[in-house]
PAZAPA-4460 file (N, C-alpha, C; in steps of 0.05 Angstrom, whole numbers, plus 32768, in hexadecimal, padded with zeros to 4 digits):
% residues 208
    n_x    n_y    n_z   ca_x   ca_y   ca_z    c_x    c_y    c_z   seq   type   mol
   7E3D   7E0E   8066   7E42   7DF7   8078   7E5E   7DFB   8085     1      X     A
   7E5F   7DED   80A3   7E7B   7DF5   80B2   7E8E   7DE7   809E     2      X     A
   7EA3   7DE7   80A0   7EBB   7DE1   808F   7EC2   7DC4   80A9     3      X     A
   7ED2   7DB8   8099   7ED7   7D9F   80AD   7EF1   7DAA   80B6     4      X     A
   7EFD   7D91   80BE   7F18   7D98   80CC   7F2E   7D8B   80B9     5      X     A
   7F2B   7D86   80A9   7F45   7D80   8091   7F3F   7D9A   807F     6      X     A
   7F24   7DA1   807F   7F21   7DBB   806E   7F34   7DCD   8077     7      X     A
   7F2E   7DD8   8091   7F35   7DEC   80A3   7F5D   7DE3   809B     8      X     A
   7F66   7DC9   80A0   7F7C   7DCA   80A4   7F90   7DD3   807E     9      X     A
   7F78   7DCA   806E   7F87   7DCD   8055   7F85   7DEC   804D    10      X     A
   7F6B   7DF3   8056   7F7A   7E1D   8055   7F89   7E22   8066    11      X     A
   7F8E   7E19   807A   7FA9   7E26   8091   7FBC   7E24   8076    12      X     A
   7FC5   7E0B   8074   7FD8   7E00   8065   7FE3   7E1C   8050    13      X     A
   7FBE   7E19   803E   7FC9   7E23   801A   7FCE   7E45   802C    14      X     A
   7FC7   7E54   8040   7FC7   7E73   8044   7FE6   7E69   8052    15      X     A
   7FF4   7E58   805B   800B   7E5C   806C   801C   7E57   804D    16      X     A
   8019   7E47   8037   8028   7E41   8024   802D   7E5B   8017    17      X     A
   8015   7E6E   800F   8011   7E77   8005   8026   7E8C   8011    18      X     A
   801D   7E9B   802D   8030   7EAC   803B   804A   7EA7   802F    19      X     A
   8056   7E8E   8038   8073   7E84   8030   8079   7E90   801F    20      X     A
   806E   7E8A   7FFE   806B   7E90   7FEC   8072   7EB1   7FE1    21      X     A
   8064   7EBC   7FEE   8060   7EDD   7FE5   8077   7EE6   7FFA    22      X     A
   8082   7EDB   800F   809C   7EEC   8027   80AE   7EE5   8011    23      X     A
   80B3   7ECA   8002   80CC   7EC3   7FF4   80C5   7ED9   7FDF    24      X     A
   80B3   7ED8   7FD0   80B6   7EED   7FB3   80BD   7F08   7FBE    25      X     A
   80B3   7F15   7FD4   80B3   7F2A   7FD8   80D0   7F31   7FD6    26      X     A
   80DD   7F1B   7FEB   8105   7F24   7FEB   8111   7F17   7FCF    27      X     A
   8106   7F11   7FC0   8110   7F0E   7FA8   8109   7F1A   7F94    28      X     A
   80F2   7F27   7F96   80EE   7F39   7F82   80FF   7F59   7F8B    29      X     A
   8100   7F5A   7FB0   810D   7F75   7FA9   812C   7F6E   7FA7    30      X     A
   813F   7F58   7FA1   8152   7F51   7FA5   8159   7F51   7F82    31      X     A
   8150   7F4A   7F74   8157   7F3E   7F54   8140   7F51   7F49    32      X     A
   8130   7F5C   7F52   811E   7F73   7F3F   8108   7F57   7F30    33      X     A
   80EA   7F66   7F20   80DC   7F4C   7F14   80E6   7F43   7F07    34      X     A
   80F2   7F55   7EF1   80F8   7F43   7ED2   8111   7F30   7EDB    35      X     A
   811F   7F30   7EF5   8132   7F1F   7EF3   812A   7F0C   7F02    36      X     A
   8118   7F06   7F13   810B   7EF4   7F25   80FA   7ED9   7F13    37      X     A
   8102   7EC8   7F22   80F8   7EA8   7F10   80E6   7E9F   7F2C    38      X     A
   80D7   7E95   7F23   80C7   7E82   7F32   80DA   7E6C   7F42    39      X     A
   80ED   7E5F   7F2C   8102   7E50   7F45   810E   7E5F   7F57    40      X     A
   8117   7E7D   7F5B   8123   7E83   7F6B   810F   7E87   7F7F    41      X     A
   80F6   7E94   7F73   80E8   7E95   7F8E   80D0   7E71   7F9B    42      X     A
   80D8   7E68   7F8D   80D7   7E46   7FA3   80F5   7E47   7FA5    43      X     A
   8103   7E44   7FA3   811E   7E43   7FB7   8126   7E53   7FCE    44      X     A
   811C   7E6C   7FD1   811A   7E82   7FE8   8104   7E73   7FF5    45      X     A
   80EE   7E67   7FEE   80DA   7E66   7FF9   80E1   7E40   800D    46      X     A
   80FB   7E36   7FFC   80FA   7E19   800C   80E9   7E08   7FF3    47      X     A
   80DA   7E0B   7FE0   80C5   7DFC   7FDA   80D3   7DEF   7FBA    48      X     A
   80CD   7DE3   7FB0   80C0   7DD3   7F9D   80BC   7DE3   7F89    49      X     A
   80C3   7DF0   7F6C   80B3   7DFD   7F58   8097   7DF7   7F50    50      X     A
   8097   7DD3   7F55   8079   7DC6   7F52   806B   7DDA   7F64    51      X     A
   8071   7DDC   7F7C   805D   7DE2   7F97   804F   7DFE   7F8F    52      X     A
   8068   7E12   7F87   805F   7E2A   7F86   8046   7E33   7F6C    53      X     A
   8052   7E21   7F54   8036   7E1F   7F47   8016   7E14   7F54    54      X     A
   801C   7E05   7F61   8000   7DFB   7F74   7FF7   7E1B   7F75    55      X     A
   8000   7E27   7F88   7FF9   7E48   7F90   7FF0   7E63   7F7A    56      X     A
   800C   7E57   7F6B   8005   7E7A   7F5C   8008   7E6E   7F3D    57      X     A
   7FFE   7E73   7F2D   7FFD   7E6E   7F13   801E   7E79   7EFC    58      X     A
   8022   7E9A   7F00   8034   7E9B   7EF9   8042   7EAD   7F0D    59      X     A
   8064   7EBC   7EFF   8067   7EC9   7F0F   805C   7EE6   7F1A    60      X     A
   8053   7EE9   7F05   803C   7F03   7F06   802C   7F10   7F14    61      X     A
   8018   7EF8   7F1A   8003   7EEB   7F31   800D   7EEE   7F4B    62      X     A
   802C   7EE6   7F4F   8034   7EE4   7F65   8041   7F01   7F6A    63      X     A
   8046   7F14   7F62   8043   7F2A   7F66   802C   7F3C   7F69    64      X     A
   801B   7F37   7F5D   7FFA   7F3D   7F60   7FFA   7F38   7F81    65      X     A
   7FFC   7F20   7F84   7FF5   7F16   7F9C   800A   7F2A   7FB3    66      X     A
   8027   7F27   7FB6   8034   7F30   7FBD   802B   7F55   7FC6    67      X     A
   8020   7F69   7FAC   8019   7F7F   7FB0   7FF9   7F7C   7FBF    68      X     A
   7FE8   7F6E   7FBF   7FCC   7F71   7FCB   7FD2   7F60   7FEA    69      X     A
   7FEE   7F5D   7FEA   7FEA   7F55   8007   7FF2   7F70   801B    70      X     A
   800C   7F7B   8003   8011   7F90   8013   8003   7FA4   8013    71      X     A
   7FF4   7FAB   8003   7FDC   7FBC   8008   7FCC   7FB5   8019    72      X     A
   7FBD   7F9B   8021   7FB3   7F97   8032   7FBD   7F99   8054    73      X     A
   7FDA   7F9D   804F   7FE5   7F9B   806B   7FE3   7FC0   806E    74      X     A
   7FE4   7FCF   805B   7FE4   7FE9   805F   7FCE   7FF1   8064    75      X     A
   7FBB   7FEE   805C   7F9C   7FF4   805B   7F92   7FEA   8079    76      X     A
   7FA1   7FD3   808C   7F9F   7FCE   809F   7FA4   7FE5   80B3    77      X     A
   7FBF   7FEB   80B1   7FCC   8003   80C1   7FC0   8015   80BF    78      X     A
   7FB5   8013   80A1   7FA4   803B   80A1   7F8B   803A   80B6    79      X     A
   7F78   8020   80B3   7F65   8024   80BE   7F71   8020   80D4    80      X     A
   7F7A   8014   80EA   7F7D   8016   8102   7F8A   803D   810C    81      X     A
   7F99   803B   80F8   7FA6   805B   8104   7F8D   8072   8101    82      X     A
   7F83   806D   80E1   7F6B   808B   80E3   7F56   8087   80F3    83      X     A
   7F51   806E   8105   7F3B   8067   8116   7F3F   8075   8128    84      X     A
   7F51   8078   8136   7F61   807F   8151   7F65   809F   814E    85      X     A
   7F67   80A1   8137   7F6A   80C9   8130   7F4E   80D7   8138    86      X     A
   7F5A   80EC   814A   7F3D   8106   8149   7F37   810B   8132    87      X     A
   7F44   8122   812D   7F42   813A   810F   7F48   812F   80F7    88      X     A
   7F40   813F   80E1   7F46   813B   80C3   7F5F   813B   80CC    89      X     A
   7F73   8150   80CB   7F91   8159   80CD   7F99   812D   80D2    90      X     A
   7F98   812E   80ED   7FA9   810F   80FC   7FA0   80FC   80E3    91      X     A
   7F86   80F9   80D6   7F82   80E2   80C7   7F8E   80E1   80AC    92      X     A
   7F95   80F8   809C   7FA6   80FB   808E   7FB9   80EF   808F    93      X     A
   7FC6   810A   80AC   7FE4   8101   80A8   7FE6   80E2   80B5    94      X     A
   7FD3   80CE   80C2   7FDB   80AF   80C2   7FE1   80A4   80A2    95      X     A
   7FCC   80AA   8099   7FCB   80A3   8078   7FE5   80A6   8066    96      X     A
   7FEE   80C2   806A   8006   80CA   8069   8023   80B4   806A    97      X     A
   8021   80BF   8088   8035   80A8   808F   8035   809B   8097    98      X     A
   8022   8079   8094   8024   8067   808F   8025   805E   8071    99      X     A
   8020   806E   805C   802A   8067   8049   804E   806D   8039   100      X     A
   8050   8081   8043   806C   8081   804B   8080   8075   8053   101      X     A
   807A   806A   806E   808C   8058   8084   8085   803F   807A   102      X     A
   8075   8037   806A   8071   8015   805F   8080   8011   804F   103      X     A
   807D   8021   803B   808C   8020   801E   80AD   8029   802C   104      X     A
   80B5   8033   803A   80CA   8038   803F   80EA   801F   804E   105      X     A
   80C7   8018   805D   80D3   7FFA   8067   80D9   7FE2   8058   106      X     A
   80C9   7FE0   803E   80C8   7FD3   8020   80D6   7FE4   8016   107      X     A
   80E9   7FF0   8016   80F3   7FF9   7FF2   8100   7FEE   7FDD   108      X     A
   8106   7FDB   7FEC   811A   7FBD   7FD5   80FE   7FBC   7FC8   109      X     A
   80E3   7FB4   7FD6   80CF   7FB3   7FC2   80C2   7FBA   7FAE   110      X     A
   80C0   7FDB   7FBA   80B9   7FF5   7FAB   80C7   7FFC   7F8F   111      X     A
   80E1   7FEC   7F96   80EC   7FF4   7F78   80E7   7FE3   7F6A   112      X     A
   80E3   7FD0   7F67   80D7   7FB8   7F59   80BB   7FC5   7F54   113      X     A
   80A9   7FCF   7F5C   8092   7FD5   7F57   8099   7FF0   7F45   114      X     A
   80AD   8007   7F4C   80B1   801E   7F41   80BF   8010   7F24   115      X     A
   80C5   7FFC   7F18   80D9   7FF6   7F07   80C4   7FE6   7EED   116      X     A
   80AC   7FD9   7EF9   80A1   7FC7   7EEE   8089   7FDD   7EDF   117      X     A
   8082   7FE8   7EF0   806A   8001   7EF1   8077   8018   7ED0   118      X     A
   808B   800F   7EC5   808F   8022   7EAB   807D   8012   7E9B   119      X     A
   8075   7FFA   7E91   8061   7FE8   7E83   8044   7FEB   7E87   120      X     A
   8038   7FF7   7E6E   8018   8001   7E70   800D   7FEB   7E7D   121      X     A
   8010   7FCE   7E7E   7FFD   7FBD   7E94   8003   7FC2   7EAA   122      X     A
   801A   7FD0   7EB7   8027   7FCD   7ED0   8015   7FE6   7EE2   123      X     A
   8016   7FFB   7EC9   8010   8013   7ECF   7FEE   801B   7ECC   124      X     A
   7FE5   8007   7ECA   7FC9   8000   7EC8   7FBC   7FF6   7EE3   125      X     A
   7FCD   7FE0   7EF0   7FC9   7FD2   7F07   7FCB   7FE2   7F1D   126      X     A
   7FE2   7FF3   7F1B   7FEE   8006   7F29   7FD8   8022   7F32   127      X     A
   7FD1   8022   7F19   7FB4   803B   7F1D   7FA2   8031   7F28   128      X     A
   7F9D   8013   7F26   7F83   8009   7F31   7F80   7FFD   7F54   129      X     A
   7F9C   8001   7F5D   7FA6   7FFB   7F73   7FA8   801C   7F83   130      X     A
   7FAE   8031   7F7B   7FB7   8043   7F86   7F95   804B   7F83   131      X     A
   7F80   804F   7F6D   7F62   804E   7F72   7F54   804B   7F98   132      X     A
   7F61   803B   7F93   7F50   8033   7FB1   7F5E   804B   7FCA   133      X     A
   7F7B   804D   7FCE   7F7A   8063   7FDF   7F78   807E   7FD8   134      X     A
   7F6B   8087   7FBB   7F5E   8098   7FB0   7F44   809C   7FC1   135      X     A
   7F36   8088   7FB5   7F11   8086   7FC7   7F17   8086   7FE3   136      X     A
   7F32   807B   7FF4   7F24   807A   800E   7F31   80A5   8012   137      X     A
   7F3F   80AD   8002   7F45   80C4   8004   7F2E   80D9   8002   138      X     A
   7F1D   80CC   7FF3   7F02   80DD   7FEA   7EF2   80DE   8001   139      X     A
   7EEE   80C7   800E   7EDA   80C0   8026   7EE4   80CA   8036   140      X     A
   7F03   80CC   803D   7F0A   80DF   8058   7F06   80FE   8054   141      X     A
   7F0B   8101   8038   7F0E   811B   8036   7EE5   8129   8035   142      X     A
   7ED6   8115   8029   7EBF   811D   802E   7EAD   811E   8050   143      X     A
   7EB5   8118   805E   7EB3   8109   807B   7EBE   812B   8081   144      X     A
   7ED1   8133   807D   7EE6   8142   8084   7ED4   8163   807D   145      X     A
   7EC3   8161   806A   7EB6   817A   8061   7E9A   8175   806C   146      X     A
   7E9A   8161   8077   7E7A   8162   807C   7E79   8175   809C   147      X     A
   7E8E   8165   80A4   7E99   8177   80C7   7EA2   819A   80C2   148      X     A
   7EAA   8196   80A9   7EAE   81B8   80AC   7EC6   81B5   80AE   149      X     A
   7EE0   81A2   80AB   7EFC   81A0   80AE   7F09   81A8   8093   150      X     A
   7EFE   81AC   8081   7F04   81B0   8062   7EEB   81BE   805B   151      X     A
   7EF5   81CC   8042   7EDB   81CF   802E   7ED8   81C3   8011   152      X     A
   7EC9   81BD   8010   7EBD   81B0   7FFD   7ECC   81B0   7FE1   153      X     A
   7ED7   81AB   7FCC   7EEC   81AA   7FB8   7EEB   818E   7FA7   154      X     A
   7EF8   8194   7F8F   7EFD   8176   7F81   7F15   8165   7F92   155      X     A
   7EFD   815A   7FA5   7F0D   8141   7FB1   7F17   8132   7FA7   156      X     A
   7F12   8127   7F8E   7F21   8113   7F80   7F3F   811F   7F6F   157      X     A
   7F44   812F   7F71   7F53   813F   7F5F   7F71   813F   7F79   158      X     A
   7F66   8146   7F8E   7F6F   8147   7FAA   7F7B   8133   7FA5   159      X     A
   7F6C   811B   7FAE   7F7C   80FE   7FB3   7F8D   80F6   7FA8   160      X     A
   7F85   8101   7F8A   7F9C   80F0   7F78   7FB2   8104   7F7C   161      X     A
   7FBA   8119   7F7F   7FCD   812B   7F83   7FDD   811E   7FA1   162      X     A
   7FCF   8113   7FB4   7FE1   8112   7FCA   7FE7   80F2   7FC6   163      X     A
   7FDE   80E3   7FB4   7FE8   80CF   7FB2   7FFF   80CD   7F9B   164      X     A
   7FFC   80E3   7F89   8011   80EC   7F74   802F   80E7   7F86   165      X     A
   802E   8102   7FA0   8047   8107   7FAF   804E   80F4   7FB8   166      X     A
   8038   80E9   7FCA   8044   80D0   7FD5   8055   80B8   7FC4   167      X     A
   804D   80B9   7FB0   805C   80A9   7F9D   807A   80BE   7F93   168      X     A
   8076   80D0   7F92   808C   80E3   7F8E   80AA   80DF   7F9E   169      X     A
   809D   80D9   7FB5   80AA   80D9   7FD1   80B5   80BD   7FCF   170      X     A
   80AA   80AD   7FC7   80B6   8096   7FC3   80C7   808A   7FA8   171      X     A
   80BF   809F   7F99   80D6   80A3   7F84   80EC   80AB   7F8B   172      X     A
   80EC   80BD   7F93   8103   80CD   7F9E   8117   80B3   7FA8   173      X     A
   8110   80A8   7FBF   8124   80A3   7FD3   8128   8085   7FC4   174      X     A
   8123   8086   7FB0   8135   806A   7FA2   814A   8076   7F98   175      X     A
   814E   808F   7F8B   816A   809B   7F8C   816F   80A9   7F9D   176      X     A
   8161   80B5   7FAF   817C   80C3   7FCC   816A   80BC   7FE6   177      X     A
   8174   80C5   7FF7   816A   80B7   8012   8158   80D9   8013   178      X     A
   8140   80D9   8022   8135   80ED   8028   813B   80F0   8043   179      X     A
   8125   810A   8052   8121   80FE   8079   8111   80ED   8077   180      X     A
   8115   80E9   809B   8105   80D2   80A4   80E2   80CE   8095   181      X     A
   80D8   80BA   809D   80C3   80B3   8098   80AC   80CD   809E   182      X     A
   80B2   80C9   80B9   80A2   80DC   80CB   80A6   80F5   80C7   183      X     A
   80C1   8104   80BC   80B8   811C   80B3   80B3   811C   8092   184      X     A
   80BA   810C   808B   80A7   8112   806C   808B   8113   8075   185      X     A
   8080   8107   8081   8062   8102   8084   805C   811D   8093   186      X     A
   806D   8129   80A0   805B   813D   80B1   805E   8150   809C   187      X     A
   8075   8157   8087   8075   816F   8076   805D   816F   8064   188      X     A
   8054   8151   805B   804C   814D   8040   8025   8155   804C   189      X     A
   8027   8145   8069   8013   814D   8071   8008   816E   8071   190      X     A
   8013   8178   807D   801D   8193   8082   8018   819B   806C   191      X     A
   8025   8196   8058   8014   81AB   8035   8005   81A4   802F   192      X     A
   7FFA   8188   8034   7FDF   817F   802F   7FBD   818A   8034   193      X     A
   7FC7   8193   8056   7FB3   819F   8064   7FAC   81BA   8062   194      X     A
   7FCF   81C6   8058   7FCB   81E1   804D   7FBA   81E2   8032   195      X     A
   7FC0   81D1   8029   7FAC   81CB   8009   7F99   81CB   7FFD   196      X     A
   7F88   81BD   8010   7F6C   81AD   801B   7F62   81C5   802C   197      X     A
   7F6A   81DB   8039   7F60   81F0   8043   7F58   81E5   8062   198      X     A
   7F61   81D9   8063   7F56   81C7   808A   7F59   81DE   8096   199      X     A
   7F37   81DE   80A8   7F32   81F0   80BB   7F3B   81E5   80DC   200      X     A
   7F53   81EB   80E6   7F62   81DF   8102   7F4A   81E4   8111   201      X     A
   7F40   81F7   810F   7F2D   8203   8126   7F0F   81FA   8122   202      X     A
   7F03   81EC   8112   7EEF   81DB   810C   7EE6   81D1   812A   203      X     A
   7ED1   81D6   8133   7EC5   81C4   814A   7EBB   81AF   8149   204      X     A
   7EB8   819F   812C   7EA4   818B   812B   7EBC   8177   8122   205      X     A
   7ED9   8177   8131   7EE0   815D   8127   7EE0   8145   812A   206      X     A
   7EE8   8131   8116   7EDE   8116   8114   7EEC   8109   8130   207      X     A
   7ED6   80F3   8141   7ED7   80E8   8155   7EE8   80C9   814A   208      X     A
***
């Protein structure tokens, strides 16, 4: 059934509260790290009420949950719009590449909070089950990718997790030193990737 119009206006509301909500934790969690972050600080970044923010999120926990599946969701955005727009295996990679790169880079107050929390077997549980998913969409590109004749055939899954290994590597790193830019990490990492994966440049059948 249509939703009324107080309906309609009380989800604007709880998804605009909610936003509020996860921008404040985000600069507070990369500002004070988790274990030092309280729920009052983040309703006081946020303007709100400690009552209010319980309305929303149960604990602080939750609200990091929430906080990482948004930013994954905002990444997973970028990927699909960028590998849509790519010809070849090679370009859809390296979007994948570096947009995961240049996100996390732009977040690194965040990243370390996530790199810091992630030593705890639940952390590092959630963490596998989150990095899973750009595993599988790694599999599907990379199978898409052999069906054209742009690759050969190999333990794709073995693949994924290796370039998602680096990529995490890469973002280890530069919480203790500054690396290069975004864009050339992404073109090197790409670049050994494709050497890796055995990508045929000269393939006629690439992806439209």
């Amino acid at each position: 059934m249509p939703k009324t119009a107080e309906d309609r206006k009380r989800q604007i509301v709880t998804e605009f509260r909610r936003s509020e909500i996860l921008d404040a934790a985000s600069k507070v969690f990369g500002t004070k790290g988790f274990d030092e972050s309280r729920v009052d600080d983040i309703a006081a970044q946020a303007g709100l009420a400690k009552a209010t923010v319980y309305v929303y999120f149960r604990s602080k926990d939750e609200i990091y949950e929430a906080v990482m599946e948004r930013a994954l969701a905002e990444i997973y955005a970028r990927t699909g719009e960028a590998v849509a727009s790519a010809a070849s295996f090679a370009e859809k990679l390296g979007a994948f590449i570096a947009i995961r790169l240049t996100y996390w880079r732009e977040k690194q107050d965040l990243y370390r909070v996530i790199s810091s929390i992630n030593r705890e077997m639940k952390n590092r549980k959630r963490s596998l089950k989150w990095q899973r998913l750009a595993v599988d969409y790694l599999i599907a590109m990379f199978t898409t990718a052999a069906e054209r004749a742009e690759i050969p055939k190999q333990d794709f899954e073995a693949a994924a997790w290796a370039i998602m290994d680096m990529i995490r590597g890469i973002h280890e790193r530069r919480i203790i030193q500054h690396g290069p830019h975004p864009e050339e990490e992404a073109r090197q990492l790409t670049a050994f990737c494709l050497k890796a994966l055995g990508y045929n440049a000269t393939s006629k059948t690439k992806t439209k």
